[in-house]
PDB file with SEQRES, HELIX, SHEET and CRYST1 records, atoms N, CA, C and O in Angstrom:
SEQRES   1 A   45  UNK UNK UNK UNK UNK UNK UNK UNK UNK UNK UNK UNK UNK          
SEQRES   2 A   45  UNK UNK UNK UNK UNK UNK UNK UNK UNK UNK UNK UNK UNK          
SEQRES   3 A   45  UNK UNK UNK UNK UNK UNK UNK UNK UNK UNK UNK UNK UNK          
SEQRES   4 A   45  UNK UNK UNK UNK UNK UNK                                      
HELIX    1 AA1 UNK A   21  UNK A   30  1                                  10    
HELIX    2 AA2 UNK A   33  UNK A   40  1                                   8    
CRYST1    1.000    1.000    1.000  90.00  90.00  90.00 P 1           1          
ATOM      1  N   UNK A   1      -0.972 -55.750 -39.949  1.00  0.00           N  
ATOM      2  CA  UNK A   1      -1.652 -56.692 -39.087  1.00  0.00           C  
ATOM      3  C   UNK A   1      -0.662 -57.177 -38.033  1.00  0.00           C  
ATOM      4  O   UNK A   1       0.520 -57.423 -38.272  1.00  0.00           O  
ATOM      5  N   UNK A   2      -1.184 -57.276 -36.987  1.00  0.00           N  
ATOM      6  CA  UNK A   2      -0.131 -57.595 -35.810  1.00  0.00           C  
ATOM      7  C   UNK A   2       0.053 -59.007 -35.285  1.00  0.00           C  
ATOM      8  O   UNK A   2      -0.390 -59.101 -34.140  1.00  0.00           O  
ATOM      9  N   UNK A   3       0.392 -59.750 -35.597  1.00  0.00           N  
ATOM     10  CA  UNK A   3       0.217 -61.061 -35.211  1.00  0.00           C  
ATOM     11  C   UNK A   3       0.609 -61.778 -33.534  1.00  0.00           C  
ATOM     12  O   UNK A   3       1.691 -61.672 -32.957  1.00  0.00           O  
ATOM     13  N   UNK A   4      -0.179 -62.237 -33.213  1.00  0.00           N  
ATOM     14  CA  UNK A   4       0.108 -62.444 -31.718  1.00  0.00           C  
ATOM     15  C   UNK A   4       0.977 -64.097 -31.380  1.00  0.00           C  
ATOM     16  O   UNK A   4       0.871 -65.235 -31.837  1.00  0.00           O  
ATOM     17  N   UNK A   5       1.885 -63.382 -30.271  1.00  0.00           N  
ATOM     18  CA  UNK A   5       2.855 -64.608 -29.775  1.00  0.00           C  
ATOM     19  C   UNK A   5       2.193 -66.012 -28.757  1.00  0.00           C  
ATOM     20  O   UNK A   5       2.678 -66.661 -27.831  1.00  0.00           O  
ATOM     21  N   UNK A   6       1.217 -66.045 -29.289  1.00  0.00           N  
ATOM     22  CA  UNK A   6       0.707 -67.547 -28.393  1.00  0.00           C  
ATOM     23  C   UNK A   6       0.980 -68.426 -28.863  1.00  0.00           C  
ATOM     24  O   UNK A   6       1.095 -68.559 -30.082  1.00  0.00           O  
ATOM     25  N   UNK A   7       1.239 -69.648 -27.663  1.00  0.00           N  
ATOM     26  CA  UNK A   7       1.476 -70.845 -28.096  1.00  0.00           C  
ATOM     27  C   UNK A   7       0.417 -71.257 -27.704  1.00  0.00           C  
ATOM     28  O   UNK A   7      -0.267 -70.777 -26.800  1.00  0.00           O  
ATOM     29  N   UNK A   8       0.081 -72.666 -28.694  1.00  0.00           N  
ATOM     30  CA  UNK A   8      -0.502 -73.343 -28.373  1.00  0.00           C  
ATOM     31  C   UNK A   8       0.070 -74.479 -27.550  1.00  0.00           C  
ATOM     32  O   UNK A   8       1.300 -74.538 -27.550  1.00  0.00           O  
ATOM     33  N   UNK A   9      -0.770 -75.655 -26.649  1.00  0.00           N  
ATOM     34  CA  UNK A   9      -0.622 -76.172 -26.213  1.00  0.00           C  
ATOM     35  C   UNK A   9      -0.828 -77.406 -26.913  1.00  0.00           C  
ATOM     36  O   UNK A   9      -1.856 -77.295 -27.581  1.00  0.00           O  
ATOM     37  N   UNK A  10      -0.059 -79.048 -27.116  1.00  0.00           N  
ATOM     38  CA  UNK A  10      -0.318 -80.265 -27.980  1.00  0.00           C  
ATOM     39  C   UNK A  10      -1.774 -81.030 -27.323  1.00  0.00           C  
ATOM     40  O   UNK A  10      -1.732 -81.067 -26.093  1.00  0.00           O  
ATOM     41  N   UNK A  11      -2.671 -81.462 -27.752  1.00  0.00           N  
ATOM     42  CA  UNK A  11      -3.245 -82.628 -26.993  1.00  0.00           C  
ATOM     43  C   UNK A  11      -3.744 -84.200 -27.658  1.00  0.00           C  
ATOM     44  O   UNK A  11      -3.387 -84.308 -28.832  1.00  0.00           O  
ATOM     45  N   UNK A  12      -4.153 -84.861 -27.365  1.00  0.00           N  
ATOM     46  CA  UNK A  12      -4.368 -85.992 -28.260  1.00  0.00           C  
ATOM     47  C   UNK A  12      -5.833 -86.113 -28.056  1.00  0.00           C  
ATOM     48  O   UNK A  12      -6.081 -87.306 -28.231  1.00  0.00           O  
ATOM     49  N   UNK A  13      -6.936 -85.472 -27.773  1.00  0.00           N  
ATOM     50  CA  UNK A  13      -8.150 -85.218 -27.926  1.00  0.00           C  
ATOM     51  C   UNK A  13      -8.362 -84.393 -29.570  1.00  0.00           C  
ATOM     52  O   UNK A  13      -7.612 -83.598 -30.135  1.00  0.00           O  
ATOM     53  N   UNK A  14      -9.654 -84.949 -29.993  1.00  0.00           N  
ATOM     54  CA  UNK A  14     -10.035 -84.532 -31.109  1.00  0.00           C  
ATOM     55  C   UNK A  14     -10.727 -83.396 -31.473  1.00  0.00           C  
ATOM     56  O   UNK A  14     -11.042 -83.237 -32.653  1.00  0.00           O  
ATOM     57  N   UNK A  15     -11.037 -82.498 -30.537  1.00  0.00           N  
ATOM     58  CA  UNK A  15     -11.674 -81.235 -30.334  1.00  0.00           C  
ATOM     59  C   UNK A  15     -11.181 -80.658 -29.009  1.00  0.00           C  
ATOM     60  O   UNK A  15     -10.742 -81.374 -28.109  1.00  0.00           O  
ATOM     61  N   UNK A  16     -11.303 -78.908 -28.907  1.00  0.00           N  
ATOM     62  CA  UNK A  16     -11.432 -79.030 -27.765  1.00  0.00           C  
ATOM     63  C   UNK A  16     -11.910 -77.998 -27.429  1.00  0.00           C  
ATOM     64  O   UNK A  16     -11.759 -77.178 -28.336  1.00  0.00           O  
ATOM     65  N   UNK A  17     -12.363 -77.634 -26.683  1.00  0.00           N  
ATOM     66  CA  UNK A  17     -14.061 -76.161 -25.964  1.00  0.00           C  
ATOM     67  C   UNK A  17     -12.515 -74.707 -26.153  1.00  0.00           C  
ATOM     68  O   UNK A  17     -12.983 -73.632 -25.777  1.00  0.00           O  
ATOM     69  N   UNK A  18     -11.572 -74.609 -26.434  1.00  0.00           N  
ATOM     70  CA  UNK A  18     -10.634 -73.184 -26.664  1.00  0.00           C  
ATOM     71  C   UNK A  18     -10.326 -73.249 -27.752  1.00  0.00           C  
ATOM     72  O   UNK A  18      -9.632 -72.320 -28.164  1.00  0.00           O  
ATOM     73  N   UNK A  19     -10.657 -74.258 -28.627  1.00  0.00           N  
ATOM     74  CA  UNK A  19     -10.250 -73.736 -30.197  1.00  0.00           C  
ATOM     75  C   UNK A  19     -10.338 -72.642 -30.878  1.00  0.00           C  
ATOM     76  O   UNK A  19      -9.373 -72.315 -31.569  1.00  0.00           O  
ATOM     77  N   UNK A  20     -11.606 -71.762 -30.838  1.00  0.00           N  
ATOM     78  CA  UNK A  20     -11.288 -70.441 -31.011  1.00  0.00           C  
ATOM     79  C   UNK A  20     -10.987 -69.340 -30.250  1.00  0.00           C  
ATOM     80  O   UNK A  20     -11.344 -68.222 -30.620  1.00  0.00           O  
ATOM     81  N   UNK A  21     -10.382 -69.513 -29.244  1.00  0.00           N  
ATOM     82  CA  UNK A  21      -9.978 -68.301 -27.980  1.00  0.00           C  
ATOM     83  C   UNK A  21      -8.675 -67.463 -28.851  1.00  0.00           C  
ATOM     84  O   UNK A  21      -8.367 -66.283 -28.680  1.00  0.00           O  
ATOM     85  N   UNK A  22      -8.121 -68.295 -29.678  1.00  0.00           N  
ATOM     86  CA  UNK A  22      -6.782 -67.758 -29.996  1.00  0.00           C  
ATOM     87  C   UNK A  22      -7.483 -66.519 -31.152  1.00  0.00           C  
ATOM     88  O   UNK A  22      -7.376 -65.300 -31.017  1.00  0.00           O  
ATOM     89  N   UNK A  23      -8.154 -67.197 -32.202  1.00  0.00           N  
ATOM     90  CA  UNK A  23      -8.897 -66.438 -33.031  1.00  0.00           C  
ATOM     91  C   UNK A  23      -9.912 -64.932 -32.764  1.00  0.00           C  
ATOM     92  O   UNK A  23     -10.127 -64.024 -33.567  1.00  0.00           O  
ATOM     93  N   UNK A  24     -10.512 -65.122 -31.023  1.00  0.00           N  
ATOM     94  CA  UNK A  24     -11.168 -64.314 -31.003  1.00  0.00           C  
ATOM     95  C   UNK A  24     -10.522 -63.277 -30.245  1.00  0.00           C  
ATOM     96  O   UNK A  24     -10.956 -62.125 -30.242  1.00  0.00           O  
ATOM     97  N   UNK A  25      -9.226 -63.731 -29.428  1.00  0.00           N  
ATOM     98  CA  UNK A  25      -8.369 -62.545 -28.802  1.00  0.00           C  
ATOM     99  C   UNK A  25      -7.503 -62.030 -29.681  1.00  0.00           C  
ATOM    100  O   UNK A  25      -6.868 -61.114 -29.159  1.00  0.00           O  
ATOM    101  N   UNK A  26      -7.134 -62.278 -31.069  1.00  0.00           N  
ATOM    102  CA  UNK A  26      -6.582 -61.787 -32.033  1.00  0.00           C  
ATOM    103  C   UNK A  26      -7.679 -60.467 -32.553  1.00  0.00           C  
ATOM    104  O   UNK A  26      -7.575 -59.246 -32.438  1.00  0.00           O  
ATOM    105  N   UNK A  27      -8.777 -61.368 -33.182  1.00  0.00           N  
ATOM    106  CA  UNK A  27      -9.819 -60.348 -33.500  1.00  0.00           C  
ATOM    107  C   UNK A  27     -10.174 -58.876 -32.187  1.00  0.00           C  
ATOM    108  O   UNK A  27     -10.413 -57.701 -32.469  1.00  0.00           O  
ATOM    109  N   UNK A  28     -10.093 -59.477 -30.861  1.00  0.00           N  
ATOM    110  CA  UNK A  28     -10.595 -58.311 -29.868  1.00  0.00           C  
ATOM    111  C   UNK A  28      -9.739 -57.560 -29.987  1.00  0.00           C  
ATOM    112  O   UNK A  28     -10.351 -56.507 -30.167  1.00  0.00           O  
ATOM    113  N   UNK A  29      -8.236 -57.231 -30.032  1.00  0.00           N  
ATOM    114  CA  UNK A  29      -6.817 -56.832 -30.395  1.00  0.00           C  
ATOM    115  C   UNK A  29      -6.628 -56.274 -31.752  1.00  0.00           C  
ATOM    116  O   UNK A  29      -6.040 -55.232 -32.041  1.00  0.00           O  
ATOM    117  N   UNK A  30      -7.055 -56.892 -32.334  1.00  0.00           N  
ATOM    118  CA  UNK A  30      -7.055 -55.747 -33.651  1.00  0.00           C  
ATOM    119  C   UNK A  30      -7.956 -54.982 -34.154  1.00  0.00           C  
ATOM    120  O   UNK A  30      -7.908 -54.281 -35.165  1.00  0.00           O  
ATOM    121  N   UNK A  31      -8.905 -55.168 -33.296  1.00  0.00           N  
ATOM    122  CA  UNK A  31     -10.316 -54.016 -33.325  1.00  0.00           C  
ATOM    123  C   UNK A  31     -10.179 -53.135 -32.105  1.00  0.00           C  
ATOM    124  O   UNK A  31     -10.982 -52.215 -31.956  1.00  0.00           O  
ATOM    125  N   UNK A  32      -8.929 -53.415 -30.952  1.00  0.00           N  
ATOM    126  CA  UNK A  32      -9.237 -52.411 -30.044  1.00  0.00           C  
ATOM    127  C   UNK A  32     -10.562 -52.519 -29.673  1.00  0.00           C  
ATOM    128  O   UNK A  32     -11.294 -51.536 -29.786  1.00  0.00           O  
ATOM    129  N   UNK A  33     -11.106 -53.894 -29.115  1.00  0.00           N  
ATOM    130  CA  UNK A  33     -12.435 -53.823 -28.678  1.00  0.00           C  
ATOM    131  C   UNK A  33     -12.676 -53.231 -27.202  1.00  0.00           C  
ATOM    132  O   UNK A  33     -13.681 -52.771 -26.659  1.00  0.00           O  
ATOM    133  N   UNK A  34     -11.276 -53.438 -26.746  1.00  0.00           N  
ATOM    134  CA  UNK A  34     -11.501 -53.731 -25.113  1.00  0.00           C  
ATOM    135  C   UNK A  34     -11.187 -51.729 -24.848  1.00  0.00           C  
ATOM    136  O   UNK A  34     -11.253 -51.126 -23.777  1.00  0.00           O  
ATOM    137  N   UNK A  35     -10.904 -51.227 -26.052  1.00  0.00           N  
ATOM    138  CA  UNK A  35     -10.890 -49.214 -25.689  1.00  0.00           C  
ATOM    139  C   UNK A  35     -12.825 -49.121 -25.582  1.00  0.00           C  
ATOM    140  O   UNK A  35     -13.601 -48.718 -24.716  1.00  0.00           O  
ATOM    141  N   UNK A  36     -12.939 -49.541 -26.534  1.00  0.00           N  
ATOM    142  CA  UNK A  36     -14.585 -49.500 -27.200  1.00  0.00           C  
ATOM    143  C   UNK A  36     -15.321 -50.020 -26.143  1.00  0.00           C  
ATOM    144  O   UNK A  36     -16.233 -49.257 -25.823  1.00  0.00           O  
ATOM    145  N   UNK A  37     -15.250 -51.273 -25.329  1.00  0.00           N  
ATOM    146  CA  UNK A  37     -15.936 -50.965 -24.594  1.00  0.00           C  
ATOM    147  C   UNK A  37     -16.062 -50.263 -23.205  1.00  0.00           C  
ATOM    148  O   UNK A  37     -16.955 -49.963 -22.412  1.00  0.00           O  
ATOM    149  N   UNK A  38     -14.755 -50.162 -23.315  1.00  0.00           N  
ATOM    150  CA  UNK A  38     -15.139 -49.230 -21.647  1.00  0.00           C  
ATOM    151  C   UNK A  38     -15.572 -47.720 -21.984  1.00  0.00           C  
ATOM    152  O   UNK A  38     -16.353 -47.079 -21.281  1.00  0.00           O  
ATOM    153  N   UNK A  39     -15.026 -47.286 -23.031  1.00  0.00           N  
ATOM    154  CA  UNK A  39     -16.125 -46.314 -23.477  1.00  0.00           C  
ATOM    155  C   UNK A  39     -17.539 -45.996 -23.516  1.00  0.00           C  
ATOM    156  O   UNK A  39     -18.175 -45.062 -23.027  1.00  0.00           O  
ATOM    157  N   UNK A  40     -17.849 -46.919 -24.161  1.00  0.00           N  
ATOM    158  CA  UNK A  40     -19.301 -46.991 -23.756  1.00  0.00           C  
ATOM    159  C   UNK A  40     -19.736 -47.425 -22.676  1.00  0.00           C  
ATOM    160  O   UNK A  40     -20.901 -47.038 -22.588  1.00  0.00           O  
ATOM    161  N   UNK A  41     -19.333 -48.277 -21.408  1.00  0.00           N  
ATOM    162  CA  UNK A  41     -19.860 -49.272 -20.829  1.00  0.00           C  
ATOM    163  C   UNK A  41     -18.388 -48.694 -19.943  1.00  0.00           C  
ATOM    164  O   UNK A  41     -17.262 -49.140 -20.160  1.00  0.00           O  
ATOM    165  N   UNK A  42     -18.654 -47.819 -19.118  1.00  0.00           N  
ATOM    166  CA  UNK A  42     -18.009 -47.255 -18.148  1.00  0.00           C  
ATOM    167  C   UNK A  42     -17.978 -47.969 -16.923  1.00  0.00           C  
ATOM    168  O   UNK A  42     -19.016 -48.201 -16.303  1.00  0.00           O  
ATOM    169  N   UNK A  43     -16.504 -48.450 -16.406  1.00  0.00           N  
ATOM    170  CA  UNK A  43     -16.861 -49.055 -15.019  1.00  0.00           C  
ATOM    171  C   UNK A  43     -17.335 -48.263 -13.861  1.00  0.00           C  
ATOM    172  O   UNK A  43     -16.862 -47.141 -13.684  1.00  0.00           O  
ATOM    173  N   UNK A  44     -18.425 -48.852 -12.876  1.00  0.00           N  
ATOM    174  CA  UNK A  44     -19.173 -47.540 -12.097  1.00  0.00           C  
ATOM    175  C   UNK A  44     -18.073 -47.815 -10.568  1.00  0.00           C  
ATOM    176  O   UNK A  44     -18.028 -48.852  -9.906  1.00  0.00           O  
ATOM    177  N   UNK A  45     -17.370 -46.685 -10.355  1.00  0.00           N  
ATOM    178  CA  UNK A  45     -16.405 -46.658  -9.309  1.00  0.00           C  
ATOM    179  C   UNK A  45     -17.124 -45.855  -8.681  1.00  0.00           C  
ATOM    180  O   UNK A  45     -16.763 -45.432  -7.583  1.00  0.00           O  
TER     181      UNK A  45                                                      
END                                                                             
């Protein structure tokens, strides 16, 4: 498993709308999502 070098940033708010960005660019990265989709879903040049 490859673990990724992000930092997080501190805040003194109790939530905040990127809490899972770290979680889901880990997950897109270790599924190789971003080969998968341009495979299927070809950019039209």
């Amino acid at each position: 498993m490859n673990i990724l070098n992000d930092k997080l940033d501190t805040t003194n708010e109790l939530l905040t709308s990127r809490i899972g960005l770290i979680t889901l660019a880990h997950t897109i990265q270790v599924l190789d999502l971003s080969k998968t989709i341009d495979q299927h879903f070809p950019a039209n040049v």
